[in-house]
C-alpha positions as CSV (number, residue, x, y, z in Angstrom):
1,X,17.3,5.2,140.8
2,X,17.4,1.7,139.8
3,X,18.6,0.4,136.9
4,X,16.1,-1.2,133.9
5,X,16.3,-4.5,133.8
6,X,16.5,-4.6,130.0
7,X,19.1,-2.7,127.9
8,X,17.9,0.0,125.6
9,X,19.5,-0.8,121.9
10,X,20.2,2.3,118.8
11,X,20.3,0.6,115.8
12,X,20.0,1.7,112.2
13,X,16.6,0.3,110.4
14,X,17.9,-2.5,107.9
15,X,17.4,-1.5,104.4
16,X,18.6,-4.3,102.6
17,X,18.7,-6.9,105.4
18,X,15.5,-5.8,106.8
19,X,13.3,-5.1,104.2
20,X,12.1,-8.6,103.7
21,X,8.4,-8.8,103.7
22,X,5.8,-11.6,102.9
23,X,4.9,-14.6,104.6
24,X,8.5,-15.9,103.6
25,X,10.6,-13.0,106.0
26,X,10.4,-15.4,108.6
27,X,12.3,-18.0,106.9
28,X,15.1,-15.2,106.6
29,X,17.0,-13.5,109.4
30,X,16.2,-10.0,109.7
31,X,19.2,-8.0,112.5
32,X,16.4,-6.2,114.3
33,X,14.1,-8.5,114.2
34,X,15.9,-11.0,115.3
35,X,18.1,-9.3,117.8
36,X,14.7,-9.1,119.5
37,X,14.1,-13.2,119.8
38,X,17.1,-13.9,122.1
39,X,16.0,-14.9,125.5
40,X,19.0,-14.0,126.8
41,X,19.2,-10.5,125.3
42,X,16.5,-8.6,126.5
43,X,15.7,-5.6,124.5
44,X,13.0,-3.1,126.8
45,X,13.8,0.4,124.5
46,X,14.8,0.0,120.9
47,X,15.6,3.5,118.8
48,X,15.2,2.7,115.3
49,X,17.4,5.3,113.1
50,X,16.5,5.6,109.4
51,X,14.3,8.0,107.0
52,X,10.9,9.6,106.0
53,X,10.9,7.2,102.4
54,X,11.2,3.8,104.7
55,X,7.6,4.4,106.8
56,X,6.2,1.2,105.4
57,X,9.3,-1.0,106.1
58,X,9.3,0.6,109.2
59,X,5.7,-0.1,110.0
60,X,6.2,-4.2,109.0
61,X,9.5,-4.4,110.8
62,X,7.3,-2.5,114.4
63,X,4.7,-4.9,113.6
64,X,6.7,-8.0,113.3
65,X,8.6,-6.7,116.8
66,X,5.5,-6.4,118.6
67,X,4.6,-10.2,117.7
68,X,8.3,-11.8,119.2
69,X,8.9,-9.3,121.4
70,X,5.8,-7.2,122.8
71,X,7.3,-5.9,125.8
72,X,10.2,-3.8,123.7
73,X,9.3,-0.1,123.2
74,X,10.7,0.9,119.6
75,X,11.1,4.9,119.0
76,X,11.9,6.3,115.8
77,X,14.2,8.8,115.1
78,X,14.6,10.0,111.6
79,X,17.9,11.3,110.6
80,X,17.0,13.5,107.2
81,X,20.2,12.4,105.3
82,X,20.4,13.9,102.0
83,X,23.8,11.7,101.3
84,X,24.0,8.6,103.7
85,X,27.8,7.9,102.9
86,X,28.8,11.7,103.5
87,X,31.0,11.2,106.5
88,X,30.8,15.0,108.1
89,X,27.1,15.0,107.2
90,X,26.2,11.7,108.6
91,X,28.4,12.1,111.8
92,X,27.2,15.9,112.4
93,X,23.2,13.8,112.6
94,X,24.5,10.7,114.7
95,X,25.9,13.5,117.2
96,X,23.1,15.4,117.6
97,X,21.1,12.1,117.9
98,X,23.1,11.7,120.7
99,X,22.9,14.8,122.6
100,X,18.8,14.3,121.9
101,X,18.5,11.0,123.6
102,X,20.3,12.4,126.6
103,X,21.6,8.7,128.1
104,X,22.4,8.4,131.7
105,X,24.8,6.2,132.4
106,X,23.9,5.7,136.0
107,X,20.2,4.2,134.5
108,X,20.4,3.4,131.1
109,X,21.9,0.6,130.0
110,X,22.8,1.4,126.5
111,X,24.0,-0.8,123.4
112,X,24.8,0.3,119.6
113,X,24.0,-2.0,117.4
114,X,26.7,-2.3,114.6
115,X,25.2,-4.7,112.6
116,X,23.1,-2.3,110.2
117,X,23.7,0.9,108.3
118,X,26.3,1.9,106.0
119,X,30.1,1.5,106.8
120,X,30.2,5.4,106.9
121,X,26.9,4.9,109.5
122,X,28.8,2.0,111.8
123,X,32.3,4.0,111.7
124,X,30.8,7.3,113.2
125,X,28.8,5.2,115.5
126,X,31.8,3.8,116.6
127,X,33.5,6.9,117.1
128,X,30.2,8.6,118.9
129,X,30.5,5.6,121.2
130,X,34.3,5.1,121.7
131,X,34.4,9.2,123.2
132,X,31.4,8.1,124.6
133,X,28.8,10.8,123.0
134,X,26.4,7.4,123.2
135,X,27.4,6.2,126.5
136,X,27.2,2.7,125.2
137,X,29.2,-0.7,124.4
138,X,28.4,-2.0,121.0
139,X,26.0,-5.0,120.5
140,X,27.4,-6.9,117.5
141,X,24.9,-9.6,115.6
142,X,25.2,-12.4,113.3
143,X,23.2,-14.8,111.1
144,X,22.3,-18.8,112.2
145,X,24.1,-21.3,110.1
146,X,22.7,-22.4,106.9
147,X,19.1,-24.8,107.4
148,X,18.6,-23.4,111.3
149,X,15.8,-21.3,112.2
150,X,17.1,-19.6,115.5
151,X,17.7,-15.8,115.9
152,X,21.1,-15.8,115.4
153,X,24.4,-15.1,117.2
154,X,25.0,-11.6,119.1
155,X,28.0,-10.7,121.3
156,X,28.6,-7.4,123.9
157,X,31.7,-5.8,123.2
158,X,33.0,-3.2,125.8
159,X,35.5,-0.4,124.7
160,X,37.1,-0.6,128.4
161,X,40.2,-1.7,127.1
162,X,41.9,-1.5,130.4
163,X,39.6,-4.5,130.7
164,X,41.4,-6.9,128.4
165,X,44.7,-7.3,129.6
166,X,45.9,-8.9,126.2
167,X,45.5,-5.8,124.6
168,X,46.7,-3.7,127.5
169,X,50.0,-6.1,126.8
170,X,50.2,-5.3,123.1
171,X,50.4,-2.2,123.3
172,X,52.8,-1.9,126.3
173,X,54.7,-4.0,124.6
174,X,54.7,-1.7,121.1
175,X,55.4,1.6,123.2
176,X,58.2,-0.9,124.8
177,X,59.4,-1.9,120.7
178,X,58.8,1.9,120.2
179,X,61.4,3.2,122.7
180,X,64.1,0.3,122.0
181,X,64.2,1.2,118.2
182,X,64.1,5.1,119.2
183,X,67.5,4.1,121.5
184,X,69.0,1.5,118.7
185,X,68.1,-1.3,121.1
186,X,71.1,0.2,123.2
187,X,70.5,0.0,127.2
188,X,70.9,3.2,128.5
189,X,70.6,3.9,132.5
190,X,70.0,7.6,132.4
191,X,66.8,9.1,133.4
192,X,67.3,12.3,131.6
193,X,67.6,10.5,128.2
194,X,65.1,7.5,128.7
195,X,62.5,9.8,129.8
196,X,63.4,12.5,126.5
197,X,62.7,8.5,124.6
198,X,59.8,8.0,126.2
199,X,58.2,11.6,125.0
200,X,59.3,11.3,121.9
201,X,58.2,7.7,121.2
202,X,54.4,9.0,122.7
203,X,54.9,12.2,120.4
204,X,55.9,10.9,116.7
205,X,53.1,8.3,116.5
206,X,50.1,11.3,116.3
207,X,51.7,14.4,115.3
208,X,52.8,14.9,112.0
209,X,54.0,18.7,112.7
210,X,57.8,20.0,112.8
211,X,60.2,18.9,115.8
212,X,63.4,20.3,116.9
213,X,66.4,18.1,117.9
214,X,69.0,20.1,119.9
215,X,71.9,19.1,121.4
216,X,75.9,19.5,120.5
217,X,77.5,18.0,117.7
218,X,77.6,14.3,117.9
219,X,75.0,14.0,120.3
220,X,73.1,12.0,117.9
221,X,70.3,14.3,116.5
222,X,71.3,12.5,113.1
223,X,70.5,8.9,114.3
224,X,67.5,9.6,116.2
225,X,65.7,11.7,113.4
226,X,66.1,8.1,111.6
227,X,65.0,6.2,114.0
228,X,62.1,8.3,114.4
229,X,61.2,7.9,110.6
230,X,61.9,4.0,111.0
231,X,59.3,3.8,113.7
232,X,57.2,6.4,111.8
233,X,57.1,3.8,108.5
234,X,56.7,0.6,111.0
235,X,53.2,1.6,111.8
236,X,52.7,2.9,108.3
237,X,52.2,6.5,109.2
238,X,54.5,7.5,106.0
239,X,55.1,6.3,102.4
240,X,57.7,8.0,101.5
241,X,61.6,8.0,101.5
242,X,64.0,9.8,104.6
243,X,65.6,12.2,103.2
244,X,68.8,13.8,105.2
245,X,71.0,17.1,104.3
246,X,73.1,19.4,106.3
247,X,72.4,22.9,106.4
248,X,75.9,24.0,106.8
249,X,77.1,22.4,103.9
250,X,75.0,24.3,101.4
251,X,74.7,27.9,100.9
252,X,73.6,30.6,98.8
253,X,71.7,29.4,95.1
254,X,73.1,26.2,96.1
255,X,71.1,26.1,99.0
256,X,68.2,27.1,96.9
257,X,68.7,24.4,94.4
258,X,69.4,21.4,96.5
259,X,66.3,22.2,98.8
260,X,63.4,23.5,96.5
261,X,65.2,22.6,93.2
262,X,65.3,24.5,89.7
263,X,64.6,24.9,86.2
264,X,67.3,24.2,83.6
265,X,68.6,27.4,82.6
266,X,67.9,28.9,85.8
267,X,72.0,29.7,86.6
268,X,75.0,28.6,84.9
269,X,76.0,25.1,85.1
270,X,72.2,24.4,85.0
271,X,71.7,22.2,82.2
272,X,68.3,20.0,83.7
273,X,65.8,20.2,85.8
274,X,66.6,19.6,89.3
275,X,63.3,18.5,91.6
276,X,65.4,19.7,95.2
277,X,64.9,17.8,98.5
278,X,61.6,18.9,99.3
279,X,60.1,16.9,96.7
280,X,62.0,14.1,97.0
281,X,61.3,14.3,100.7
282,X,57.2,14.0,99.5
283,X,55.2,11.7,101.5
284,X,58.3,11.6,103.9
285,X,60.5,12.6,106.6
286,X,63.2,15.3,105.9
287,X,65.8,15.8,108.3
288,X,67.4,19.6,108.6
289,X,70.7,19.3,110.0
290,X,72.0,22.9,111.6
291,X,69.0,24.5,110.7
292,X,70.5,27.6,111.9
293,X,72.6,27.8,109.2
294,X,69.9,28.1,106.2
295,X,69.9,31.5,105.0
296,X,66.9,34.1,105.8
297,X,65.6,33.7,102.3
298,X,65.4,29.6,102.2
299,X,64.1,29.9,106.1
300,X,61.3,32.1,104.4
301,X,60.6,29.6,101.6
302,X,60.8,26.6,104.0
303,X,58.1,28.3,106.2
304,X,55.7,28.9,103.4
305,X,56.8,25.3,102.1
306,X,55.8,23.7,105.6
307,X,52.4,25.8,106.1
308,X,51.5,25.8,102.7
309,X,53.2,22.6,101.0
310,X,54.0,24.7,97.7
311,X,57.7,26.2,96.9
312,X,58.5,28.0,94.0
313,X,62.1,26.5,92.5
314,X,64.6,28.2,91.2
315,X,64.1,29.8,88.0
316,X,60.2,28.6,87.7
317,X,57.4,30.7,88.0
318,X,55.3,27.6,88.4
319,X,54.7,26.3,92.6
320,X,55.0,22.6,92.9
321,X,54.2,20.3,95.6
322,X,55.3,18.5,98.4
323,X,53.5,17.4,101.6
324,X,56.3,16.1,104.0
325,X,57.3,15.8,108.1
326,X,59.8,18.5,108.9
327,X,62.9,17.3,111.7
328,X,65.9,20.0,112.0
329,X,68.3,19.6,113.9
330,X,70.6,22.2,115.6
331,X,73.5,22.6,118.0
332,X,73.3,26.6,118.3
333,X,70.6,28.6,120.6
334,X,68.4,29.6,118.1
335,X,66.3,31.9,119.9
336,X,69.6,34.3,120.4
337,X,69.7,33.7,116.6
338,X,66.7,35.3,115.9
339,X,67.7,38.4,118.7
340,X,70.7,38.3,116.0
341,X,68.4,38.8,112.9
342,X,70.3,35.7,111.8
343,X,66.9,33.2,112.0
344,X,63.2,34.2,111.7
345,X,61.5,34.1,114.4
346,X,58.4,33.2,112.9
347,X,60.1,29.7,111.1
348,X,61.6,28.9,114.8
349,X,58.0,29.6,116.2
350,X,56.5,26.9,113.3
351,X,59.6,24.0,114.0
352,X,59.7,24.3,117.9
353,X,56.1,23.0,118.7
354,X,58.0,19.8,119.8
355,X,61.6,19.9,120.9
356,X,63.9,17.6,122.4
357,X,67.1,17.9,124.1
358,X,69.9,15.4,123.5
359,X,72.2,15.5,126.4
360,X,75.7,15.2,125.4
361,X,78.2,12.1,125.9
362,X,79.5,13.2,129.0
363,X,76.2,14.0,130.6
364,X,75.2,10.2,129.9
365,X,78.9,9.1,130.9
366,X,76.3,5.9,132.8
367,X,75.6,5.0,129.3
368,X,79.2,4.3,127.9
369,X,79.7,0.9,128.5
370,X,76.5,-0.1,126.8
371,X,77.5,2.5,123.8
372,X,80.9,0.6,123.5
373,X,79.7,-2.7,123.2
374,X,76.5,-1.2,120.4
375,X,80.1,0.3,118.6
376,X,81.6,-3.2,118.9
377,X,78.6,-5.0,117.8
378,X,78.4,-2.6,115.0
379,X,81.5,-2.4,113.6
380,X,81.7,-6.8,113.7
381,X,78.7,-6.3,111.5
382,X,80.2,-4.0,109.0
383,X,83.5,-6.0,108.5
384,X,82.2,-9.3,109.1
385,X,85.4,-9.7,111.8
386,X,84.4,-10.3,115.6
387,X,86.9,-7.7,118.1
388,X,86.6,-8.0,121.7
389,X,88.5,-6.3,124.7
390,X,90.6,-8.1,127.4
391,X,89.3,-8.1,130.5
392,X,92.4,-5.7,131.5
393,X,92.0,-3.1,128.5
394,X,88.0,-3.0,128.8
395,X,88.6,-2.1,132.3
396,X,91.3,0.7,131.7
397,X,89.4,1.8,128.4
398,X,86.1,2.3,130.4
399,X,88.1,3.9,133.9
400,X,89.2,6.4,131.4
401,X,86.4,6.8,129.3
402,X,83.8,7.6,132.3
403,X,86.5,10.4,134.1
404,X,86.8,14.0,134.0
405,X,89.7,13.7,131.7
406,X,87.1,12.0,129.0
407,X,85.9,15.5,127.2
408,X,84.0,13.6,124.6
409,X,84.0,17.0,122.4
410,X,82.4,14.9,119.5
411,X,80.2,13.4,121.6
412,X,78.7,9.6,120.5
413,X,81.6,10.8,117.1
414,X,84.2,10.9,119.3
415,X,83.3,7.3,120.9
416,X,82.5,5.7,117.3
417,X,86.0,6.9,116.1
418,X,87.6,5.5,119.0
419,X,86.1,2.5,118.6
420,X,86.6,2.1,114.8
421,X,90.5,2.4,115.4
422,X,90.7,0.2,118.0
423,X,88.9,-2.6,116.4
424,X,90.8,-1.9,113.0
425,X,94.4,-2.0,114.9
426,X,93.5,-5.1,117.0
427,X,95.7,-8.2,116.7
428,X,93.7,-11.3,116.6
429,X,90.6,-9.8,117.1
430,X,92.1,-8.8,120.5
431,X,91.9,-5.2,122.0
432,X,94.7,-4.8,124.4
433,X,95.9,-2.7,127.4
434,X,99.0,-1.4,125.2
435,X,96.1,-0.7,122.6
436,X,94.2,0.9,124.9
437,X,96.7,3.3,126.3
438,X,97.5,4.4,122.7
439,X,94.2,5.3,122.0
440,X,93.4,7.2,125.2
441,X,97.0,9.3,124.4
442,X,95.5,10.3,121.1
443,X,91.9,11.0,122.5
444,X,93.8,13.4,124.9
445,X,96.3,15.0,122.4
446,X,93.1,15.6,119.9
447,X,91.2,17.4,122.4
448,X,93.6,19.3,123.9
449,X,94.7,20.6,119.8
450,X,90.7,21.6,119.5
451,X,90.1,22.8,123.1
452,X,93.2,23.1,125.1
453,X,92.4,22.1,128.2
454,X,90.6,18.5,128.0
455,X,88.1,19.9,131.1
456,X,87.1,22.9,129.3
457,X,82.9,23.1,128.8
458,X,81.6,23.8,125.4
459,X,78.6,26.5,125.6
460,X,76.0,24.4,124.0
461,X,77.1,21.2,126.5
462,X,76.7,23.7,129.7
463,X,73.1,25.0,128.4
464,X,71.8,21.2,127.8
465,X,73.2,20.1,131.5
466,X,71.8,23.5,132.9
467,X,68.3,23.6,131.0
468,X,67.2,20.4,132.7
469,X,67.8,21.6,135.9
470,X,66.6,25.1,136.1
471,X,63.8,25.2,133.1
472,X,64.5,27.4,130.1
473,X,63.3,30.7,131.6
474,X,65.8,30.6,134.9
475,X,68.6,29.7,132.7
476,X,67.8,32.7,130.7
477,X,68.2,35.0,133.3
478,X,71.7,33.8,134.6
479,X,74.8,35.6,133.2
480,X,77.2,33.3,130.6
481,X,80.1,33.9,132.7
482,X,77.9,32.1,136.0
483,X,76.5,29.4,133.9
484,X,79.7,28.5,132.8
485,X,80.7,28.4,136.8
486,X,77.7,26.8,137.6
487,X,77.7,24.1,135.0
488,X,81.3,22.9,136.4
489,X,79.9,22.9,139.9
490,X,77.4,20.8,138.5
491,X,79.8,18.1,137.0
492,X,82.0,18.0,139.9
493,X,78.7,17.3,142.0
494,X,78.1,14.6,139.8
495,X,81.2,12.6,139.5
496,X,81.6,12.9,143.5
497,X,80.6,10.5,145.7
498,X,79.2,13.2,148.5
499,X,78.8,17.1,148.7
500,X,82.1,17.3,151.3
501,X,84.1,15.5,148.4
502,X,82.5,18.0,146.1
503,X,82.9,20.8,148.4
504,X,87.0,19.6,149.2
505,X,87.6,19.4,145.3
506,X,86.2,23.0,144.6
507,X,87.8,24.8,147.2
508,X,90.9,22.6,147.7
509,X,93.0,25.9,147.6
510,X,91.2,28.3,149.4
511,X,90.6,25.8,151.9
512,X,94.2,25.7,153.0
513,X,93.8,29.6,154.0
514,X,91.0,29.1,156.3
515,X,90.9,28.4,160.2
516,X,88.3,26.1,159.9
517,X,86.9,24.4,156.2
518,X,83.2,23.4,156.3
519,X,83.8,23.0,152.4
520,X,79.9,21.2,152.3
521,X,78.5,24.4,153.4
522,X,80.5,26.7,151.5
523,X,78.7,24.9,148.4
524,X,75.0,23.8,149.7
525,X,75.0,28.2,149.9
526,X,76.5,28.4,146.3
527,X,73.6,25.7,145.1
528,X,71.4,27.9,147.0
529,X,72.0,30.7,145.4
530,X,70.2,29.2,141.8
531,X,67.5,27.6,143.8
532,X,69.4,24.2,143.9
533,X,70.1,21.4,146.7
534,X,73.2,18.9,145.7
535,X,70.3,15.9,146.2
536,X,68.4,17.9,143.5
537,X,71.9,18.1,141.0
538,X,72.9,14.6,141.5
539,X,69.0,13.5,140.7
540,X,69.2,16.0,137.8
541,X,65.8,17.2,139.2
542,X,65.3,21.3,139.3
543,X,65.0,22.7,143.0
């Protein structure tokens, strides 16, 4: 079929701007009249939108068409607004306008004009055309300067952004902002953490509903769920403050009060008002730190608090308000807590629409060095005192720091502690190797007093290694006393540089009792048996 050779234009009838009439509207510019005067626009189909109580401005403004432009077809359409600036009312119209006139894109070569109408009339014609109900680009026009009788100005302007590589740039360079701030502008080489960054920095922008941060303590669920809020306010999607408590270090009415407040009188000791969290939290981001340890009561009182945005406080039979973004945080396996009875299962299904998994410290052990030198940095900043390593103790301090003998128990805690001391105890702004091997003696001696062994795997670090790998429903299925096997496999895998040097580590005493050691196989058929390959571990791809 082949295309018309002029474009067919929708365009609200001018009520203000083209009700002119008289002699004198031709000393005036009139958007639809003069839209059709350019030589270079031609105009072959024009649908005029407006209502039954403008027929005789409609009539003059047809006429006056006919005399500049006489081969343009006009059509009327009238919309039967009873409110012209009721947005639902006058989008609901605009849409079924659209699904009247029935475009084809392939022959119909179709602009909107956005130059009339009301602004609730050019917004929902933007919209219409933008999801491409009219399947349009929008024809913008303009006035002549003062004392010039010509039609005007009028400019094309497609919604294929892909098109304009400025803008394409802009925003590749806000997602690219997005992600640094998410990471604290720290470099980080690991896939399983940028790519966790990259999700979450597409997520918080456009939903404003519950996430879940898991991961073990330290892993820096805190940190993030401020950097989320700081990105959150950057792009002015919230007003309001960021407000931060710990689940575990409130309980019973005092968990009542500090989250949902109370009435003075309401216990004893409670001589005001108290407004709770929640409120203070209006407008805002509250983070929920070990969410799993709320009691069942405040979980129910949260959930109608999220859903609803009303809470009753303590002691008041009168529901206030509070309309805020929900984060928790938690390092336990909440879904065995609701098997327990010990979470509901109907809060956990509300909060765990978006959750993310923060590997620990030793997962990201690529990401160290750049963590030491944030720790560094930060730590100058706070004390106003510059500390660097020598060459020799950066060297020794990162050797140990990336090894199996590094359990990192506290995670990104353990690292900042380190840090801290070392930069406090260095002479002349000078970390040593003497300071160094001090530090690395006490790393050791604290994790062995919490852990024994500095090798041993903490549950919640063997689930966040294992989830990525096999997918929350295999994991499921696989015994606590294989995971635990398995997730040591895994590790070893990683921190060798081939499966033989894996296999020769693992089996390095049964070995010795066998005729003939093919220590590679013995493990590729262990991996096997979960549905894993060692290129698949190393990758930290599933099989």
């Amino acid at each position: 079929m082949t295309r018309s050779r002029g474009h067919t234009v929708v365009s609200f009838l001018g009520t203000q701007l083209d009700r002119l009439q008289g002699r004198d509207r031709w000393d005036h510019w009139r958007p639809n009249v003069a839209m059709c005067m350019h030589e270079d626009l031609l105009v072959s189909r024009l649908v005029l939108l407006t209502e039954p109580r403008y027929g005789k401005l409609y009539e003059v403004v047809v006429a006056d068409l006919a005399e500049v432009s006489p081969e343009t077809k006009v059509e009327r359409i009238d919309l039967g607004l009873r409110d012209p600036w009721d947005f639902e009312e006058v989008f609901d119209r605009l849409w079924h306008t659209a699904q009247r006139l029935a475009f084809d894109p392939e022959d119909d070569d179709v602009l909107v004009h956005m130059t009339t109408g009301t602004h609730v009339a050019q917004i929902c014609l933007f919209l219409l055309t933008e999801t491409r109900h009219f399947p349009a680009r929008l024809l913008q026009t303009g006035p002549p300067p003062p004392n010039m009788k010509v039609p005007g100005t009028w400019q094309i302007i497609d919604l294929d952004l892909s098109r304009f590589d400025k803008l394409a740039q802009r925003f590749a360079q806000e997602r690219q902002q997005g992600e640094s701030l998410l990471k604290s502008g720290i470099h980080t080489a690991n896939r399983a953490f940028n790519e966790l960054i990259t999700q979450v920095e597409r997520v918080a922008p456009l939903s404003k509903a519950p996430m879940l941060l898991m991961g073990p303590t330290g892993a820096g669920k805190s940190q993030l769920a401020r950097r989320i809020y700081d990105l959150k306010k950057q792009r002015h999607q919230l007003a309001g403050p960021f407000v931060e408590v710990n689940c575990a270090t409130i309980r019973g009415d005092g968990a009542h009060s500090a989250l949902f407040g109370h009435k003075r009188g309401a216990f004893t000791g409670a001589l005001q008002d108290r407004p709770g969290l929640l409120r203070g939290a209006d407008g805002g981001l509250l983070f929920l730190d070990e969410i799993g340890e709320l009691g069942l009561d405040e979980q129910a009182m949260l959930l109608r608090a999220l859903e609803e945005k009303r809470f009753l406080p303590l002691g008041s039979d009168k529901e206030v308000q509070s309309d805020f973004q929900l984060i928790a945080g938690t390092n336990r396996d909440l879904g065995a807590a609701v098997a327990r009875g010990a979470f509901r299962e109907d809060l956990l299904a509300r909060i765990n629409l978006w959750t993310f998994r923060l590997p620990g410290l030793s997962q990201r052990l690529e990401d160290v060095e750049p963590n030491v030198d944030y720790e560094l940095d930060r730590w100058s900043q706070q004390v106003g005192r510059r500390v660097h390593f020598s060459a020799e103790a950066r060297r020794a301090y990162l050797k140990f720091a990336t090894s199996p003998a590094a359990a990192w128990r506290g995670n990104f805690r353990d690292l900042n502690g380190s840090i801290t001391r070392l930069c406090t105890l260095a002479h002349a702004g000078r970390i040593t190797e003497a300071d160094v091997a001090g530090e690395i003696e006490r790393l050791e001696a604290d994790w062995r007093r919490d852990g024994g062994d500095p090798a041993a795997i903490v549950d919640a670090d063997d689930d966040t290694l294992l989830v990525g790998l096999l997918g929350e429903q295999r994991l499921a299925a696989i015994d606590r006393f294989d995971r635990v096997q398995l997730a040591a496999v895994v590790r070893c895998c990683r921190r060798s540089h081939s499966l033989s040097a894996a296999g020769r580590e693992l089996f390095a005493v049964s070995r010795t009792k066998r005729a003939t050691a093919n220590d590679a196989d013995r493990l590729r058929k262990y991996l096997a048996r979960f549905g894993l390959d060692h290129a698949a571990v190393v990758a930290g791809d599933g099989g």
